[in-house]
LOPATOR-223533 format. One record per residue (C-alpha): residue in three letters; x, y, z. Coordinates in pm, whole numbers, padded with zeros to 5 digits, always signed. Last residue first. Layout:
BEGIN
alaXYZ
...
//
This chain:
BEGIN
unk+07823+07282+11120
unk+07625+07155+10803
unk+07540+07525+10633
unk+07782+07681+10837
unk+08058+07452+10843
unk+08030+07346+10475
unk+08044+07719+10340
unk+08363+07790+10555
unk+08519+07495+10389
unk+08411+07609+10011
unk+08568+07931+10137
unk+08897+07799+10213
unk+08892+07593+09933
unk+08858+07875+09741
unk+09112+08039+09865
unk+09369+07782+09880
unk+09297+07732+09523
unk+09316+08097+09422
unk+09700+08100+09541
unk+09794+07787+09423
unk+09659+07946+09102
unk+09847+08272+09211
unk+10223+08069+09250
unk+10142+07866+08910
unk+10104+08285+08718
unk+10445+08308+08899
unk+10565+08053+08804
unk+10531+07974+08461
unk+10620+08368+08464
unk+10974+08329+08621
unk+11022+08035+08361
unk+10984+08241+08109
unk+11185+08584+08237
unk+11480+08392+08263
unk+11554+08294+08623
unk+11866+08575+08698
unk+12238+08512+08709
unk+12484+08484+08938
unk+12361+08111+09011
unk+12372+08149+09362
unk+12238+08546+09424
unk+11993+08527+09136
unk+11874+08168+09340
unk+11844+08402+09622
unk+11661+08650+09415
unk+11429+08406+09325
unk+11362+08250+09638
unk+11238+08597+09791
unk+11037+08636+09546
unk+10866+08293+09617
unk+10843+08438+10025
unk+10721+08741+09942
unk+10412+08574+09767
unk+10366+08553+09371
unk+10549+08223+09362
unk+10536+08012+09700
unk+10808+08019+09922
unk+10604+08078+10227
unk+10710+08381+10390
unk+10401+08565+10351
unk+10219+08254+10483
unk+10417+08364+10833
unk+10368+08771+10855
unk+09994+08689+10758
unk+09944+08463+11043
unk+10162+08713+11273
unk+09863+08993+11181
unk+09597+08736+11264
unk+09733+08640+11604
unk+09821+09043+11656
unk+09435+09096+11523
unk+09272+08790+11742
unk+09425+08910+12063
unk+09396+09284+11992
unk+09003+09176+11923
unk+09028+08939+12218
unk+09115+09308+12477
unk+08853+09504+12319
unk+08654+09278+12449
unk+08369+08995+12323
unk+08174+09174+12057
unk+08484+09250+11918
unk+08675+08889+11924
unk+08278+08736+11770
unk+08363+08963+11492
unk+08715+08926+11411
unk+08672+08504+11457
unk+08345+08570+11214
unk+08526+08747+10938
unk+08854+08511+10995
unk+08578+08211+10905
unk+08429+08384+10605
unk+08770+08516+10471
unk+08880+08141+10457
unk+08948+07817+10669
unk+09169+07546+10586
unk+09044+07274+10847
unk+08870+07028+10549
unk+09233+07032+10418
unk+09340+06750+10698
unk+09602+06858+11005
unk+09826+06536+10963
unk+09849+06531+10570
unk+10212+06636+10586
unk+10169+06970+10424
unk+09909+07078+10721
unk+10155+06987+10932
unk+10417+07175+10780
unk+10165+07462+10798
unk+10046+07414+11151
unk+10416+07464+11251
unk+10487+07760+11101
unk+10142+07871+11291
unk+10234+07715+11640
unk+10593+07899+11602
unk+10467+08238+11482
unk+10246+08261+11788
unk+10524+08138+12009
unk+10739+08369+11867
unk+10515+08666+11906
unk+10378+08550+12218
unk+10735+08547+12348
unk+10821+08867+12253
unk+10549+09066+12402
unk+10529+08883+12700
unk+10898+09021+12720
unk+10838+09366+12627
unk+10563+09348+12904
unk+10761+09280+13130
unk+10969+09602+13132
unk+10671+09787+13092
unk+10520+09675+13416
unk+10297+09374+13349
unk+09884+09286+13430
unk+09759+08969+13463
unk+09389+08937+13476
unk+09308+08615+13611
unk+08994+08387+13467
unk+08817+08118+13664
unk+08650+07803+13477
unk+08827+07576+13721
unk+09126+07428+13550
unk+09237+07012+13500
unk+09436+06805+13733
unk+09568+06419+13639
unk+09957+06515+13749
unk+10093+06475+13394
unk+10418+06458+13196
unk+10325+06398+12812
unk+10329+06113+12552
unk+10201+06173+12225
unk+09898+06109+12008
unk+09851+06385+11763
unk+09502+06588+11771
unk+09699+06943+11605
unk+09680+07085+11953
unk+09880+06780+12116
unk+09682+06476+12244
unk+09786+06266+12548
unk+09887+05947+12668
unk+10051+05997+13015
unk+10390+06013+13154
unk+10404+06015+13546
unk+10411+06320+13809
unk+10564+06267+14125
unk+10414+06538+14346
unk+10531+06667+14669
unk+10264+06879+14811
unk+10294+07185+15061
unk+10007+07379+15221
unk+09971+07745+15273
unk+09629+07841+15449
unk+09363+08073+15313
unk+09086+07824+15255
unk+09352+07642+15068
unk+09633+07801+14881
unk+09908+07522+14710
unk+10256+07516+14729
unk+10362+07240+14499
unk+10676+07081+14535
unk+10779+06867+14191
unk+10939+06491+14173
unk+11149+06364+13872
unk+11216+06587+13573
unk+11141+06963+13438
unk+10959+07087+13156
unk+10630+06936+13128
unk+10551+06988+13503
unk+10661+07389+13429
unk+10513+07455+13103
unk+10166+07267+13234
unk+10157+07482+13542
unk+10287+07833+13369
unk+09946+07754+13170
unk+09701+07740+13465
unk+09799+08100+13520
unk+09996+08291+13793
unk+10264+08035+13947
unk+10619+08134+14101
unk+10868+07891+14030
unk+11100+07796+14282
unk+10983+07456+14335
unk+10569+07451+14176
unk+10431+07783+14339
unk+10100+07914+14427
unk+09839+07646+14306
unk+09491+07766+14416
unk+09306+07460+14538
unk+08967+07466+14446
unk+08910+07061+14380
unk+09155+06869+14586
unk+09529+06764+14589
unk+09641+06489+14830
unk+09893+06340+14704
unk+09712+06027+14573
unk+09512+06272+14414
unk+09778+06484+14212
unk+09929+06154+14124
unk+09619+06045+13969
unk+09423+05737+14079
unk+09062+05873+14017
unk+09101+06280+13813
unk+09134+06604+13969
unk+08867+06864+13919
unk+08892+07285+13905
unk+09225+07324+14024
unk+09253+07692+14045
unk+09566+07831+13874
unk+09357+08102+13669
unk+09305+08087+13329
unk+09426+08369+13212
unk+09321+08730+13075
unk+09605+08974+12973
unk+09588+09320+13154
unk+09604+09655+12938
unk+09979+09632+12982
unk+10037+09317+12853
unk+09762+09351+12570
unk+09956+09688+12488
unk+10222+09487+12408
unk+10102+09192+12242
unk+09952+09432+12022
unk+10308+09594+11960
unk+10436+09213+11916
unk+10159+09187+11669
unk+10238+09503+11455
unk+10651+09407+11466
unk+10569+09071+11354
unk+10339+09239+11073
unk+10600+09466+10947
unk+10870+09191+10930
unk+10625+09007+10669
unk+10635+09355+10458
unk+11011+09390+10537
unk+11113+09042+10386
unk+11027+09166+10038
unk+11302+09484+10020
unk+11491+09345+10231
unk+11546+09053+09941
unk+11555+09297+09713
unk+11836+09471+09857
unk+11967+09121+09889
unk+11924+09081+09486
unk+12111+09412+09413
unk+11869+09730+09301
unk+11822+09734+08900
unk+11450+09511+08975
unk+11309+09723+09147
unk+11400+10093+08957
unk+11541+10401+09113
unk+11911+10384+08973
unk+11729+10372+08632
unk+11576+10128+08373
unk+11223+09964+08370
unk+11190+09552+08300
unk+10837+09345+08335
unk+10890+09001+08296
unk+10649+08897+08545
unk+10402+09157+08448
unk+10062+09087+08675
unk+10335+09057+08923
unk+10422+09414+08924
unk+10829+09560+09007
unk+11010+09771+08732
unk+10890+10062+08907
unk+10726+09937+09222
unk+10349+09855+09265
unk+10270+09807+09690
unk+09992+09564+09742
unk+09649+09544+09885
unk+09419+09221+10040
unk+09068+09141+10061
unk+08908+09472+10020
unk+08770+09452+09679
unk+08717+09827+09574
unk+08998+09977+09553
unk+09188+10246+09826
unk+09421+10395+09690
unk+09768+10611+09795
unk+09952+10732+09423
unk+10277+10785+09518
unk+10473+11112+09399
unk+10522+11290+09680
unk+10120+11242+09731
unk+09863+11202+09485
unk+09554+11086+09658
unk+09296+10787+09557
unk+08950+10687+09606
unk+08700+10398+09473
unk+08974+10237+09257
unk+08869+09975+09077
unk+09054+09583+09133
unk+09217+09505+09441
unk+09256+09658+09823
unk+09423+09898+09987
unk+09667+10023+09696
unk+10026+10223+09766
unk+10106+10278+09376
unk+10416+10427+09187
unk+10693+10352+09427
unk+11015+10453+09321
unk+11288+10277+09451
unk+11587+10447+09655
unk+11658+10207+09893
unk+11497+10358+10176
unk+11195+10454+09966
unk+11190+10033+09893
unk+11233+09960+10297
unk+10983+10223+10418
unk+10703+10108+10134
unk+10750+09713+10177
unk+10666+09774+10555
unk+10365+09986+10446
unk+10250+09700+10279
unk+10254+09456+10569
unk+10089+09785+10818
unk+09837+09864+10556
unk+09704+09528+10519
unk+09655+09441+10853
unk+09486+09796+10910
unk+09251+09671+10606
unk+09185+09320+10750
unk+09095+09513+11093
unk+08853+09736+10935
unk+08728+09530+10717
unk+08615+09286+10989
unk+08518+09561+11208
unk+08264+09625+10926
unk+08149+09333+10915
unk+08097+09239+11289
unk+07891+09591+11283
//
């Protein structure tokens, strides 16, 4: 079953960052000769206003084929109004950029109807607080609900660590204990800590960590546009971010995963709720929006840098050097993924 709702996911992923090349090429006028889930034979297909729709038989991916667009033909070149690569570089440019696009939109429309469906939380129970901590020395005890820090209302454990960590000098905390209203002043001091990617840093801290309690949070519409949006960015953010440190050496290649490890994050999501498998599938769907945009040949994002270069230079990359690169872009390409699978090999054969 995990398999299955693995393919099912990858190939609704697929469809929606595809689909988004689709709309934006039919908008400007290009022919599109192929809508394929999936790579290599074709195991069905349907005619329709002139677009063949497929679905092939490896289903690890898909792809739109243009006239005068197919990167298995770098230097491929068609004539008429309704070709790729007549339409102006920025059209182009749309052109690529709306597949990527597609998948924000697809995650902040999970995000959505996550917000509205109820999104789980850690609640703001204090669960332990640590010897000579600020939150101790205040007076701060194990199962205290923490209402409101100042004038900010508090509904998870994470609006407490946004809040400490962004504002200076003392905090009130309103705290709820066995049902009475109590009032703290904090003064939190600056703590060695470790970021998600294991980087030392420095960090404002009380000493408090969560009770295992979770609090379903559920928003109006109006709300829920903005949860919507901010997980979206944020989600984006922590993933653009992983990549440069991934570049830098900090995050180390050994944490590349591949289809093995996104097979069992989709599967374990969907035996959990149907709440984590939106979760995992707008996280996943924002993943694919960002490594799009890489500017790596043979991805959106290297196309993208070749019509902006067209767009500089006034002229295009001769149809040699495009090819060098694009055939370098897919062996970068089937490096990543087989390191990615060689990874997800090693952790479940030696955990």
């Amino acid at each position: 079953m995990g398999t299955i709702t693995f393919l099912l996911v990858l190939s609704f992923l697929v469809f929606f960052h595809e689909l988004g090349h689709f709309l934006a090429a039919r908008y400007f006028g290009v022919t599109v000769n192929v809508f394929s889930i999936g790579f290599g034979k074709q195991i069905y297909s349907k005619v329709w206003r002139g677009t063949r729709w497929q679905i092939a038989l490896i289903p690890l991916g898909g792809y739109v084929q243009m006239k005068g667009q197919d990167d298995t033909k770098p230097g491929l070149h068609e004539d008429g109004s309704d070709s790729y690569n007549n339409k102006k570089p920025w059209q182009r440019i749309v052109i690529l950029f709306a597949g990527p696009f597609a998948n924000f939109i697809l995650a902040a429309i999970l995000y959505f109807v996550i917000a509205l469906a109820g999104a789980n939380s850690l609640s703001p129970t204090v669960g332990k607080v640590q010897e000579n901590s600020p939150a101790l020395k205040a007076g701060i005890k194990a199962g205290d609900e923490i209402i409101r820090i100042n004038d900010t209302e508090v509904k998870t454990w994470e609006q407490i660590g946004e809040t400490i960590t962004s504002t200076n000098g003392a905090l009130q905390f309103y705290i709820k204990r066995d049902g009475q209203l109590i009032s703290k002043v904090i003064n939190p001091h600056i703590s060695d800590a470790q970021n998600m990617f294991k980087e030392n840093i420095k960090k404002r801290m009380i000493g408090i960590s969560p009770a295992p309690k979770v609090v379903t949070i559920y928003h109006d519409p109006i709300s829920a546009i903005s949860f919507a949006w901010d997980k979206t960015v944020e989600s984006s953010k922590m993933i653009f971010l992983g990549v440069q440190k991934l570049i830098q050496g900090i995050i180390p290649s050994s944490e590349i995963g591949g289809v093995i490890t996104i097979g069992k994050v989709i599967s374990d999501a969907s035996e959990s709720s149907i709440i984590a498998l939106l979760a995992i599938t707008a996280l996943i769907s924002v993943n694919l929006g960002v490594l799009n945009l890489l500017p790596i040949p043979a991805l959106d994002g290297g196309h993208i840098m070749f019509n902006l270069y067209e767009i500089i230079a006034r002229r295009k990359p001769s149809d040699r050097v495009f090819m060098y690169l694009t055939i370098m872009g897919w062996v970068i390409l089937a490096s990543l993924m087989l390191l990615g699978i060689y990874n997800d090999i090693n952790r479940l054969f030696l955990g």
